[in-house]
C-alpha positions as CSV (number, residue, x, y, z in Angstrom):
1,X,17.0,9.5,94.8
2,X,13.8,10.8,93.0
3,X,14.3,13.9,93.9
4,X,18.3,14.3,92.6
5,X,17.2,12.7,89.2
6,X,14.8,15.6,88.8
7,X,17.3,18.1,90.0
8,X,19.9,16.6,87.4
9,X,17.3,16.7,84.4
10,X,15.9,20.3,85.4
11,X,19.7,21.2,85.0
12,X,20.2,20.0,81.7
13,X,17.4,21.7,80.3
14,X,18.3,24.9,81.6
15,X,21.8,24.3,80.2
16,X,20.8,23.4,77.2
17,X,18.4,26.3,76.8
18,X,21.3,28.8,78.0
19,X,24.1,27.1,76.2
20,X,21.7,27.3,72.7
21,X,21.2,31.2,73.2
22,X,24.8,31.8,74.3
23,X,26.0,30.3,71.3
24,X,23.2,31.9,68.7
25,X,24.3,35.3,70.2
26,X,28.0,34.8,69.7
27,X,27.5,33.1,66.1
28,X,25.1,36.2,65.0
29,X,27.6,38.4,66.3
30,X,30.6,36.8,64.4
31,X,28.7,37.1,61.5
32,X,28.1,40.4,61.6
33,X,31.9,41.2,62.1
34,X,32.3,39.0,59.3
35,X,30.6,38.4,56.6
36,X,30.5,35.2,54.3
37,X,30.3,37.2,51.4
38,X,31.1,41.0,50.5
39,X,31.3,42.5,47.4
40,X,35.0,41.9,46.1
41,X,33.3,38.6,46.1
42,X,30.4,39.0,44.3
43,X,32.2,41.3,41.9
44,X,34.6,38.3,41.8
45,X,32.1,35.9,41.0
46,X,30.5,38.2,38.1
47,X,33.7,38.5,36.4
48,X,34.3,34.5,36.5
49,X,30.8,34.2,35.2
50,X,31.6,36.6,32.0
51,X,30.2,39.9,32.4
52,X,31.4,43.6,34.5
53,X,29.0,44.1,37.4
54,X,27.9,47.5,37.6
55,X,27.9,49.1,41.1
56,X,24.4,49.2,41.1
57,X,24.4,45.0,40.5
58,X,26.6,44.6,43.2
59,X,24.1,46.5,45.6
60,X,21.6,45.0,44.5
61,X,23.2,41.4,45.4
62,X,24.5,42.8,49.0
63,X,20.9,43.9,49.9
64,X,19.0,40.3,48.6
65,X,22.2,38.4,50.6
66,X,21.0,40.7,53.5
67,X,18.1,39.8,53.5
68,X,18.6,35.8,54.3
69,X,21.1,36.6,57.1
């Protein structure tokens, strides 16, 4: 009786551990495929705020979004 509620916790923590990698991996991956932002957005979002982003700016805003993904 022990023995199987072991057996059933041991499993649960393995699935958990393999179920939390799985889904990291496929979530990174999506991400990557897809980006949250790109830079019709951020061009988007210059020209809403009132001024022409140079292509330079825009860089410059891909590579510091880069950096926190």
């Amino acid at each position: 009786m022990l023995k199987d509620i072991l057996y059933l916790v041991i499993g649960l923590i393995v699935g958990a551990v393999i179920g939390f990698f799985l889904a990291r991996h496929f979530i990174m991956k999506y991400l990557k495929k897809n980006p949250p932002i790109n830079e019709e957005m951020i061009k988007a979002l210059m020209m809403q705020m009132g001024r022409k982003p140079s292509q330079k700016q825009v860089n410059q805003m891909m590579k510091s979004m880069e950096k926190y993904m």
